[in-house]
C-alpha positions in Angstrom: 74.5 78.0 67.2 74.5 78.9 63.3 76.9 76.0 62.9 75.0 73.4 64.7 71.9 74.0 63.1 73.6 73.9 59.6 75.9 70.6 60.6 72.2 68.8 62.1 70.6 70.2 58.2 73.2 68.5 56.7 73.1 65.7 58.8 69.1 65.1 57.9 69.9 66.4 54.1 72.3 63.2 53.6 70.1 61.1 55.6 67.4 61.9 53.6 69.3 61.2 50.1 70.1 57.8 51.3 67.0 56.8 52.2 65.9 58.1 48.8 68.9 56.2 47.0 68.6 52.9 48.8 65.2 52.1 47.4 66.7 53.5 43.8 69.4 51.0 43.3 66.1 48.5 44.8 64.2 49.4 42.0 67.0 49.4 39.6 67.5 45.7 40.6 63.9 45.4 39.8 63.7 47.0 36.4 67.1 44.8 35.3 65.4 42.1 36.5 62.4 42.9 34.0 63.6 43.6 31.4 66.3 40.9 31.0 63.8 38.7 29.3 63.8 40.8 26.3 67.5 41.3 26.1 67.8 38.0 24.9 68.6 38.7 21.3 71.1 41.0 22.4 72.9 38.9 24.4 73.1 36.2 21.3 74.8 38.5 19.4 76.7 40.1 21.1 80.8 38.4 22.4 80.3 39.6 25.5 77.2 38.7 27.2 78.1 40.1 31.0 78.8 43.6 29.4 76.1 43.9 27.7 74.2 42.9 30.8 76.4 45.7 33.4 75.3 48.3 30.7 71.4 47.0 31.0 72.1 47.7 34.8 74.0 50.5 34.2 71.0 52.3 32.0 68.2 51.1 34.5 71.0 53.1 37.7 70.9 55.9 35.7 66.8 56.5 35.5 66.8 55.3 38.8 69.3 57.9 39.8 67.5 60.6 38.5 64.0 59.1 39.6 65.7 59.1 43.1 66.9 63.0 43.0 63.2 64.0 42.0 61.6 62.2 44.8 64.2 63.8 47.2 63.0 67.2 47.0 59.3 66.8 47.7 60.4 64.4 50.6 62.6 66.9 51.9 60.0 69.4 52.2 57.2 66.7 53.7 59.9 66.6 56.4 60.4 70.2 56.7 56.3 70.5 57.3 56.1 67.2 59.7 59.5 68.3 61.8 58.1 71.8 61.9 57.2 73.0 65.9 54.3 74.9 64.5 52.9 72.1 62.1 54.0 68.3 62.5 55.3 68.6 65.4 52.4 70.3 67.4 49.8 67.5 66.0 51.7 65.0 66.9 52.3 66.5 70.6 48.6 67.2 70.5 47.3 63.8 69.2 49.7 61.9 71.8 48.6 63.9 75.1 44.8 64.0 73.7 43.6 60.8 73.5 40.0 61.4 72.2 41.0 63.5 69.5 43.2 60.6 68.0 40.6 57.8 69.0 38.6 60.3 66.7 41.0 61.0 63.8 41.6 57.2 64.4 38.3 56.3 63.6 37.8 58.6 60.7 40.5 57.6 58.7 39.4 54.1 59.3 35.6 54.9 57.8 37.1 56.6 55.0 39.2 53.7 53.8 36.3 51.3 54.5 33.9 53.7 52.4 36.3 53.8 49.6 36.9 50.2 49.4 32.6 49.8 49.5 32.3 52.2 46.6 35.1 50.9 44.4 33.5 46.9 45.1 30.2 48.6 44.5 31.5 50.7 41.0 32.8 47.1 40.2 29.9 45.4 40.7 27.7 47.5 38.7 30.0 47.9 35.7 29.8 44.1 35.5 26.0 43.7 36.1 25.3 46.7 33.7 26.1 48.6 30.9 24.5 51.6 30.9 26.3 54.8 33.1 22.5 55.7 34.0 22.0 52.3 36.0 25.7 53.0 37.6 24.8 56.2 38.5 21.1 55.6 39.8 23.0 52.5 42.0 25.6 55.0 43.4 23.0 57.8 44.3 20.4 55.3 46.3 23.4 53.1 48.1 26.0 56.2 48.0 24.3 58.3 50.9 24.0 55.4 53.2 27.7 54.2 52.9 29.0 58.1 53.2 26.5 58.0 56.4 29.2 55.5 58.1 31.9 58.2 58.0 30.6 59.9 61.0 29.6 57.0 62.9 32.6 55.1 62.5 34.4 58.1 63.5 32.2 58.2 66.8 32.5 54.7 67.2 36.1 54.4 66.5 36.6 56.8 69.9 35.0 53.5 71.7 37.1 51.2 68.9 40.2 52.9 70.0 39.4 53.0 73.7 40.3 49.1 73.2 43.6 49.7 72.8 44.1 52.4 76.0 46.9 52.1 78.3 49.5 54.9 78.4 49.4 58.1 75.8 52.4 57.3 74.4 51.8 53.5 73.1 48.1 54.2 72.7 49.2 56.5 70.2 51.4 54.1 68.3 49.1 51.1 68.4 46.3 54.0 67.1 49.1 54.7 64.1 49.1 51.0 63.6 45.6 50.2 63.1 45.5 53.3 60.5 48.2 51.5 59.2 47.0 48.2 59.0 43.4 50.0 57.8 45.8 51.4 55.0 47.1 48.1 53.9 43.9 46.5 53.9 42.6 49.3 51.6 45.0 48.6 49.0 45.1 45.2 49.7 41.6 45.4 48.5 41.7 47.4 45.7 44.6 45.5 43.7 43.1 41.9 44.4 40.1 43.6 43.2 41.2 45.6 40.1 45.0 44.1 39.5 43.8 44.3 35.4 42.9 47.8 36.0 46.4 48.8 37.6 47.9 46.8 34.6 45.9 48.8 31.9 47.0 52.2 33.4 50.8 50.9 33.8 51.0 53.2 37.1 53.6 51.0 38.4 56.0 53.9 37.9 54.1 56.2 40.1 53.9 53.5 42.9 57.6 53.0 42.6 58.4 56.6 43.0 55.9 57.5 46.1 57.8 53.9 47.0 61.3 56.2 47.0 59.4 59.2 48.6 58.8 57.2 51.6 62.3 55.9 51.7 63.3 59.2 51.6 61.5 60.0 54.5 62.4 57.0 56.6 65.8 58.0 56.2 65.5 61.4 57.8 64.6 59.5 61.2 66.1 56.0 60.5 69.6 56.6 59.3 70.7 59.1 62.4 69.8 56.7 64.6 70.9 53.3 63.5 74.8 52.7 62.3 73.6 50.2 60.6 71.2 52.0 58.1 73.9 54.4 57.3 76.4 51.6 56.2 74.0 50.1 53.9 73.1 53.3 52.6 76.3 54.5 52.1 77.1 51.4 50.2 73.7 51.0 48.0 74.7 54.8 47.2 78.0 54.2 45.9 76.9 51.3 44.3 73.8 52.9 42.2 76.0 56.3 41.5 78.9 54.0 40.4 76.2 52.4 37.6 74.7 55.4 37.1 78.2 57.0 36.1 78.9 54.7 33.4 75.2 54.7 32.0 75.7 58.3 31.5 79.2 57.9 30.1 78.6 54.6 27.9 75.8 54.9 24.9 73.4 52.4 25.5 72.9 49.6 22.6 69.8 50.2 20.2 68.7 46.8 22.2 68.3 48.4 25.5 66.9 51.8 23.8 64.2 49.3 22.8 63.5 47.5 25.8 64.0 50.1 28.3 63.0 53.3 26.6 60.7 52.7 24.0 58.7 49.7 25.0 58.6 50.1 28.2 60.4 47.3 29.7 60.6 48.1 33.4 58.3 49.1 36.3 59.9 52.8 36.7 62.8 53.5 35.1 61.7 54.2 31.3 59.8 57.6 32.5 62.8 59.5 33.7 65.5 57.9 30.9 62.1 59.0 28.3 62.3 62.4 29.6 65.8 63.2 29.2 67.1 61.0 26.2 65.8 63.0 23.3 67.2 63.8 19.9 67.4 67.3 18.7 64.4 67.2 17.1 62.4 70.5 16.2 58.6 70.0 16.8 55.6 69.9 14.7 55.3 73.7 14.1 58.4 74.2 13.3 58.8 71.5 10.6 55.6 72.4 9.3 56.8 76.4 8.3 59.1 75.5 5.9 56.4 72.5 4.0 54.3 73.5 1.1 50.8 72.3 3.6 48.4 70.0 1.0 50.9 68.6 -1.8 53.3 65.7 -1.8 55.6 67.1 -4.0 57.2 70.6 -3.2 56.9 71.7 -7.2 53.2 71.0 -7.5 49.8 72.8 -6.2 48.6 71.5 -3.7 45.2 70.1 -5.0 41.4 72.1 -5.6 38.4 70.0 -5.6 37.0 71.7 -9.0 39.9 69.8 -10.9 38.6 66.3 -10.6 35.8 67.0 -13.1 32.0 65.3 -12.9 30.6 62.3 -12.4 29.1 60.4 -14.7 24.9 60.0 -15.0 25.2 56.5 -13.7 28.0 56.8 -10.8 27.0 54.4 -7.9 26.4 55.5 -4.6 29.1 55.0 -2.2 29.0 54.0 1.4 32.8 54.2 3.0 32.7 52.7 6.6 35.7 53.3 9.1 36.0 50.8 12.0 38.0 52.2 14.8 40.7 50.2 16.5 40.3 47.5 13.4 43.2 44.6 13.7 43.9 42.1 10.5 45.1 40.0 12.6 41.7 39.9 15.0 39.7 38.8 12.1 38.4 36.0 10.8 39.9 36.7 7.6 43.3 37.1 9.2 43.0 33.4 10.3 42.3 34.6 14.2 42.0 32.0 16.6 38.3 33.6 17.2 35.5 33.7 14.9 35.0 37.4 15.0 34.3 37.6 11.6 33.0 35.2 11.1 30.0 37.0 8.3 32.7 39.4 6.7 34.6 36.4 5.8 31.8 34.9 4.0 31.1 38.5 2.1 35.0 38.3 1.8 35.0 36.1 -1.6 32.9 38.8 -3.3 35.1 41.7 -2.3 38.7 43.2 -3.5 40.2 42.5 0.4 43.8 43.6 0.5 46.0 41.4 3.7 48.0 43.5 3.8 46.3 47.1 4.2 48.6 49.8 6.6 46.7 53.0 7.9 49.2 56.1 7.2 49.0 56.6 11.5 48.6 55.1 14.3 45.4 57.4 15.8 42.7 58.7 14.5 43.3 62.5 14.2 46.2 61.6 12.3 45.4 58.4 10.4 41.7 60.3 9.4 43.5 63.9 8.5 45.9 61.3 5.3 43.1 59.4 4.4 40.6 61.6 3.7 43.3 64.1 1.5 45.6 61.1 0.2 48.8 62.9 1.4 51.3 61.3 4.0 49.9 63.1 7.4 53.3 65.2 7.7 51.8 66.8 4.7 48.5 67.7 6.3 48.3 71.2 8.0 46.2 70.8 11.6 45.1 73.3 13.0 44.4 74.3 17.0 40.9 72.1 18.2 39.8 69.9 20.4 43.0 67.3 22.1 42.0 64.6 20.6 39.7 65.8 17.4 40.4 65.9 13.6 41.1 68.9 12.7 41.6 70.5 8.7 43.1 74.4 7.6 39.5 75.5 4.9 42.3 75.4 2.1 42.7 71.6 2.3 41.1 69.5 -0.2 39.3 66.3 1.3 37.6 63.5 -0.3 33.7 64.9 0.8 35.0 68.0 -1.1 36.5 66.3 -4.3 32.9 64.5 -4.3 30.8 67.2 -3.3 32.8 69.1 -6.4 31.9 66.4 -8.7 28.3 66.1 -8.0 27.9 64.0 -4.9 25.3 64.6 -2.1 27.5 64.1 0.8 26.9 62.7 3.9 28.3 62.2 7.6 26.8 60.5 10.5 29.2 61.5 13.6 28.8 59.8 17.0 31.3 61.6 18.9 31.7 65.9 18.1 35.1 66.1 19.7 36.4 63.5 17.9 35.4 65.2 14.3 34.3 68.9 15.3 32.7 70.4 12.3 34.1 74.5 13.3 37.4 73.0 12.9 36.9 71.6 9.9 36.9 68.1 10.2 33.7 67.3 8.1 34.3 70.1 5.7 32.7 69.1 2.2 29.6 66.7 4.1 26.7 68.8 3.2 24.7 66.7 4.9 25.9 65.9 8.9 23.4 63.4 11.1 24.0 63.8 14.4 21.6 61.6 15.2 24.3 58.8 16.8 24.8 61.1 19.3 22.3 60.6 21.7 22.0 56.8 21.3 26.0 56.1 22.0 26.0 58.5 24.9 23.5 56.5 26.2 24.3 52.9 25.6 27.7 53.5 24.9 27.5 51.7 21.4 25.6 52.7 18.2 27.3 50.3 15.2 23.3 48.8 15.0 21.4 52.2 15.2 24.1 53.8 12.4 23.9 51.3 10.0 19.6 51.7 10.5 20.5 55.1 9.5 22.4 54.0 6.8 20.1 51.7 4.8 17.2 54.8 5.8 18.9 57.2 3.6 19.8 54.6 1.1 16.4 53.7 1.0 14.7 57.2 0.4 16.2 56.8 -3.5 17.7 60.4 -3.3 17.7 63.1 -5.9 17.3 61.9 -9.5 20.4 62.0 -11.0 22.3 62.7 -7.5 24.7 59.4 -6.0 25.0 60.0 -2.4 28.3 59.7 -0.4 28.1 58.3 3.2 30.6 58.5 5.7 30.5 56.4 9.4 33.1 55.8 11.9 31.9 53.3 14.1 33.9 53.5 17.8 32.5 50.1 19.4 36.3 48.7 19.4 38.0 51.6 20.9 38.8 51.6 24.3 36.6 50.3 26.7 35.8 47.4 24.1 32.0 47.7 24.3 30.2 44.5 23.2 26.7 45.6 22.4 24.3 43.3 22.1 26.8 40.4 21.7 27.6 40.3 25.4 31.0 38.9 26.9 31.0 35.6 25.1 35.0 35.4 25.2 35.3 37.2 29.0 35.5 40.1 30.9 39.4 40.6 30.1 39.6 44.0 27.7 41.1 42.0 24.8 38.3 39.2 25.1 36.0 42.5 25.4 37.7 43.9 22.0 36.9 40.3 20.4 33.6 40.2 21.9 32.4 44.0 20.0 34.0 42.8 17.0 31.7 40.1 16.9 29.0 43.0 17.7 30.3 45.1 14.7 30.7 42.3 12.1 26.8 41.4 12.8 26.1 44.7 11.5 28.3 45.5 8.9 26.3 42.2 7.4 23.2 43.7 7.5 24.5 46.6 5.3 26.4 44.1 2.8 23.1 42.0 2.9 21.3 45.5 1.3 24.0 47.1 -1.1 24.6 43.5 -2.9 21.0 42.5 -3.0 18.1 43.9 -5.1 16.1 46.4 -3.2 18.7 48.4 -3.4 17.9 51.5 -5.3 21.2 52.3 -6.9 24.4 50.6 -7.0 26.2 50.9 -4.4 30.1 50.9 -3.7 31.2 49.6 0.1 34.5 50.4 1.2 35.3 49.0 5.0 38.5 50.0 6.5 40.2 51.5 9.7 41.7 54.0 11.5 44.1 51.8 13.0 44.4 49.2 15.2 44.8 48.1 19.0 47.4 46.6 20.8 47.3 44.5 24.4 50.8 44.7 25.6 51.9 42.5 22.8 54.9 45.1 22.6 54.9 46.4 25.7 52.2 49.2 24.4 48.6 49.1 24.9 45.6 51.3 23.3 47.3 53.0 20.0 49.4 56.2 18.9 52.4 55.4 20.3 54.2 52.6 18.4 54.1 50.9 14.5 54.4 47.0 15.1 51.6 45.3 12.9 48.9 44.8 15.9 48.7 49.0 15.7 48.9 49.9 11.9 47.9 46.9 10.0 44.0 46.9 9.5 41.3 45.5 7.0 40.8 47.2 3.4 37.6 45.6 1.9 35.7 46.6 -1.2 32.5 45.6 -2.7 30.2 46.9 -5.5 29.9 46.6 -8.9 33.2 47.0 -11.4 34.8 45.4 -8.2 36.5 41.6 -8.9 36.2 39.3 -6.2 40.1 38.5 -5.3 43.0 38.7 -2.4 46.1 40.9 -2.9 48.9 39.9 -0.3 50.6 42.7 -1.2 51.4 46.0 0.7 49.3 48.8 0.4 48.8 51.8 2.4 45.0 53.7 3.5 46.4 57.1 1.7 45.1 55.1 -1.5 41.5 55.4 -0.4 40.9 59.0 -1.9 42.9 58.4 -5.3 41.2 55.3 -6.0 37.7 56.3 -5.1 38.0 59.0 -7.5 40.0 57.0 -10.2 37.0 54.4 -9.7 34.3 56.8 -10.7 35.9 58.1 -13.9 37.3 61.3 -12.1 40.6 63.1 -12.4 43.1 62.2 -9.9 45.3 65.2 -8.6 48.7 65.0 -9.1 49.6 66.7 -5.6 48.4 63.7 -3.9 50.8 61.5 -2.0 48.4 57.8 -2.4 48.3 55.8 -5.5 45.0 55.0 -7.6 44.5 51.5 -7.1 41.1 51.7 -9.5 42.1 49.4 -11.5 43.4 46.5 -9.4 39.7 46.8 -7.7 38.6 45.8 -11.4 41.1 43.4 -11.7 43.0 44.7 -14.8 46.0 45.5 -13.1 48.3 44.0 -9.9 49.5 46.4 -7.4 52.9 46.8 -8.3 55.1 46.4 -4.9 56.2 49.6 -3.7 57.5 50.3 0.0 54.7 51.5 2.4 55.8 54.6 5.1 53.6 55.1 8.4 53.9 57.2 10.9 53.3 58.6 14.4 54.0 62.5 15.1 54.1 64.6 18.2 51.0 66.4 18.4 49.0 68.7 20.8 47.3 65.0 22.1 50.4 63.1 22.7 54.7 63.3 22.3 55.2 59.9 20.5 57.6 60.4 17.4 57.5 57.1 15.3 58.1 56.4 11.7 58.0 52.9 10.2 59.2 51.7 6.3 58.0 48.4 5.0 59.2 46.8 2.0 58.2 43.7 1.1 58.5 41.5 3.9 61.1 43.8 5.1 60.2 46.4 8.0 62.5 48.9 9.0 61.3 51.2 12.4 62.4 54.2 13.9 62.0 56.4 16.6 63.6 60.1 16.3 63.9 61.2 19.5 65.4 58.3 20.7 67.1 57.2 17.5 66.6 53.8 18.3 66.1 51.6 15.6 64.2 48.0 14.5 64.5 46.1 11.7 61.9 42.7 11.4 61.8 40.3 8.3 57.4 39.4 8.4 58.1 36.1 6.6 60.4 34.8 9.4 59.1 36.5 12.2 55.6 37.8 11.9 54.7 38.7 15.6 58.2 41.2 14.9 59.8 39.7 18.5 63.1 39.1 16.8 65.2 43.1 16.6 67.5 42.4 13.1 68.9 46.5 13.2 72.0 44.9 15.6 73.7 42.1 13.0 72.5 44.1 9.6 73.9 47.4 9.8 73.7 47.4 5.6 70.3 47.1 6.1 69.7 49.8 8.1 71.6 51.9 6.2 70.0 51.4 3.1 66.4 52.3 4.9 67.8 55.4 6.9 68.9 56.7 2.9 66.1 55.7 1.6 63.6 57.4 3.9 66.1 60.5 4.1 65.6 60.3 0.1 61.8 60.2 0.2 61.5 63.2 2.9 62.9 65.4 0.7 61.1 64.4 -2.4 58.0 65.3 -0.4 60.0 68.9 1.0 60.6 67.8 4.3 63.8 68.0 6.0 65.6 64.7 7.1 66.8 66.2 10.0 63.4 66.4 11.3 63.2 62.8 11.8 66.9 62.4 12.9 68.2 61.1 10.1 71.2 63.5 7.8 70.7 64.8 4.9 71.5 62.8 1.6 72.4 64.2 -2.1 69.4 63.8 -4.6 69.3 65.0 -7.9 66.4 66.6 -9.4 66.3 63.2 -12.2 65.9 60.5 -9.4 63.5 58.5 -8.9 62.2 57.4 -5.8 60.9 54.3 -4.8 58.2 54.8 -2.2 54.7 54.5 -1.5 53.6 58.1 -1.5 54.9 58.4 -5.3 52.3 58.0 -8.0 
């Protein structure tokens, strides 16, 4: 008896596995299939195009493979409850023999999907009609009750609905299953026609493809025992897809297909599992961060106190410094964009120092905020435990509000969002002066560009403290994800990227009502305006969407404008990275720059009696308590040299040639690569940081060298 019941376990166990590995080598076909197109440049360099496209298979078997044995267990155990006498088994006995308790669960499941699909048409509806949550919310809580009212009287009436289909238990019970089923595909039906953008946005194809494999896995348990034919075909899909899988595990894959498949993002499924299990031996943030002397750039100098910059001068200007979330270049006016979305900040453009080609240090705020506010490269920059997503500073770091606040500034900080810069964690240490006011109005509205810059010109207005130049910090969030549009409306569409065009529009309108008051004459101290950003936004252009977790040009390239007086109207196409912000803010007022600091003081090209001399630019994106993307970038000239640690998958773009960065160089100039991988392994440990840390080996450096980079001064 023991050995029948472990031979019929067995029997299901393999069945189960097949039905779990037949719709893996499916999906594996599927992935190849998607991400062929961007194997193109591989397969033009390479002598032997149909290997290089077996190992593209061969890598998309192998996350398929292990996306198949993951989905296995949890389907083995939904058959393990359904086959159970006590539990599956018994409702299924019970719904067949009773036919008003399945005409009943009939019915309910049939309301519920309906009532679902209402509610999301009806969520739709009124996101597109209205802005505000409150109007949402007051639509949901009049129409709500009425719609969750048709639960129970479907379910009574789907007894009668169901009586329509009554002939014997047995196929009244299957033709009950089927209009559940059919209930089931309308539902989703529904909700993709309806939302397919939203789907796209969320990239949850993955998840669909694995509960896709979970319910092959449990077809199998009843369909292979019972037809020969499903067992052949599953024996050979299984061979097949372990067969590809084997020599994906055994064969490295080319830097190409890391690219594609693993760190874009190339497929529908298989980049989550092949993410999870390809990583390099790299230690995380704590760890790298216990051997770093926290606040300097180089390991033989203090790190930085605000006292040492000295005081300001009796006629120092006021200085307004504006941060624009999710800012692209290449979304602007000034960065010739299809659009005119800025279009008033390219007029103001000819009076302004506006540098093309500006790079934020990161790729998300937390990170890209935490350099530019101490000039040092953000590896440099201790962050302590806070909020996921919030900016966070250690009380012995030295920002630019403290520098100022040392040298005589009134500082202050008008925050919108308090998770985003929590002041007990140190985020707006040195703003004596924090308005909260923004608060209340973008919770509301869900935009507040128009009622921050009204708060802006208000304290510009009051004059101030004889003798005391004010400071004034705003991040304005209207560009960040969901794209709101403010007043401007969807002129372009309702798409997220015409959204994101649309409340740049929004946000350029209002950032000309400040210009029109710091460079006219009501104002009643002169007045420095810095606009810059966090960093910017990308729409799938690579394969990524949002921000933080790559460095092509759409994420880390953003505007750098300066106005005021001292400040020469003139264009610099030259690279430049956001760490400069601090240094040359102080170096503009006359104040001592501290020689800890990683970011150059670019005072003097805002005058015009210098040129920025060309130095390489370094980015880059760390694993964090918010998100696990490891990315470092290093640009040089028109050169731009990308890698990803964990991975250690590399890119390599020339800008002139190939500005949109489609064309992956790292494959035919190995030289090239080489000479970044020492460079960047050169300036890590002029900084006191460990090469290994960002997967690259060590390299010999003497103590007389000197380095190239952009963090050197």
């Amino acid at each position: 008896m023991d050995g029948n019941r472990i031979y019929r376990f067995g029997r299901l166990f393999m069945a189960g596995l097949l039905g779990t590995l037949i719709l893996g080598l499916a999906w594996s076909i599927v992935d190849f299939w998607v991400a062929f197109p961007s194997m193109t440049n591989e397969l033009a360099h390479t002598g032997s195009p149909r290997s290089a496209l077996i190992l593209l298979w061969a890598t998309a078997a192998k996350g398929a493979l292990i996306a198949s044995l993951w989905m296995f267990i949890p389907a083995l155990l939904a058959f393990m409850v359904l086959d159970h006498p006590r539990f599956g088994r018994a409702c299924y006995e019970k719904l067949v023999r009773d036919e008003s308790s399945a005409a009943t669960v009939v019915g309910t499941i049939v309301g519920l999907l309906l009532l679902s699909l209402l509610l999301f048409v009806l969520v739709i509806e009124l996101n597109d009609r209205f802005n505000s949550p409150y109007v949402r919310a007051l639509g949901l809580a009049v129409v709500g009750p009425v719609l969750a009212w048709s639960v129970p009287v479907l379910s009574i009436r789907g007894v009668k609905l169901s009586g329509l289909l009554r002939t014997q238990s047995e196929s009244y019970f299957m033709r009950s299953i089927l209009l559940c089923g059919g209930a089931l595909l309308f539902w989703l039906g529904g909700i993709f026609v309806l939302a397919y953008d939203v789907f796209d946005v969320l990239g949850v194809g993955w998840i669909l493809a694995c509960l896709s494999i979970f319910c092959g896995g449990l077809a199998g348990f009843w369909l292979v025992p019972r037809y020969r034919v499903v067992r052949r075909v599953g024996v050979v899909f299984t061979v097949v897809l372990v067969a590809l899988a084997t020599t994906g595990f055994v064969v490295e894959p080319t830097n190409s297909i890391r690219i594609s498949v693993q760190v874009r993002g190339n497929t529908v499924m298989v980049h989550v599992p092949l993410r999870w299990i390809e990583r390099a031996p790299v230690r995380n943030l704590e760890e790298r961060m216990a051997n770093v002397r926290i606040g300097s750039c180089d390991p033989e100098i203090m790190p930085a106190d605000p006292r040492e910059v000295g005081g300001i001068a009796a006629d120092a200007p006021d200085i307004v410094l504006v941060t624009v979330d999710a800012f692209r270049w290449d979304r602007t006016t000034m960065g010739k964009y299809r659009r005119k979305t800025t279009p008033k900040l390219n007029k103001w453009a000819k009076k302004a120092t506006v540098f093309e080609r500006a790079y934020t240090p990161a790729a998300s705020t937390r990170q890209s905020m935490r350099a530019i506010f101490t000039g040092l490269i953000p590896s440099l920059v201790e962050s302590p435990k806070g909020p996921r997503w919030g900016l966070t500073f250690t009380p012995e770091q030295a920002t630019l509000a403290e520098y100022l606040h040392a040298a005589g500034y009134k500082t202050i900080a008008l925050i919108s969002d308090k998770s985003a810069f929590p002041e007990q964690y140190g985020a707006l240490d040195g703003f004596e002066v924090i308005d909260y006011s923004p608060v209340k109005i973008h919770k509301k509205s869900k935009y507040s560009a128009d009622f921050k810059i009204d708060r802006i010109l208000a304290h510009l207005r009051k004059g101030g403290q004889k003798g005391v130049p004010r400071f004034i910090w705003v991040h304005l969030r209207e560009l960040h994800r969901p794209y709101v549009t403010g007043t401007v409306g969807r002129v372009y569409g309702k798409k997220p990227s015409d959204r994101y065009d649309a409340g740049m529009r929004f946000v350029d309108n209002q950032l000309d009502r400040l210009l029109q008051y710091v460079t006219g004459e009501e104002v009643s101290r002169p007045t420095v305006l810095m606009i810059a950003s966090d960093h910017g936004e990308g729409f799938k252009e690579h394969g990524h969407r949002f921000h933080g977790s790559a460095l092509y040009e759409e994420f880390i390239r953003v505007p750098w404008m300066v106005w005021g007086p001292g400040i020469k109207g003139q264009a610099i196409d030259v690279p430049v990275s956001l760490i400069d912000i601090t240094p040359s803010l102080l170096g503009h007022l006359g104040l001592d720059v501290p020689k800890a600091l990683c970011g150059r003081d670019q005072s003097r090209v805002f005058a015009g009696e210098a040129k920025v001399e060309p130095e390489p630019v370094y980015v880059e994106v760390l694993p964090d308590k918010a998100r696990n993307y490891f990315v470092v970038a290093y640009i040089d000239g028109m050169s731009k040299y990308i890698r990803y640690p964990s991975s250690n998958a590399e890119e390599l773009f020339d800008l002139a040639s190939d500005p949109g960065e489609e064309k992956n160089l790292a494959l035919s100039n190995e030289d090239k690569v080489q000479e970044f991988r020492e460079r960047l392994a050169k300036m890590y440990l002029s900084h006191g940081l460990a090469p290994m840390d960002f997967g690259l080996k060590p390299v010999e450096v003497s103590k007389d060298m000197k380095i190239q980079n952009t963090t050197r001064r």
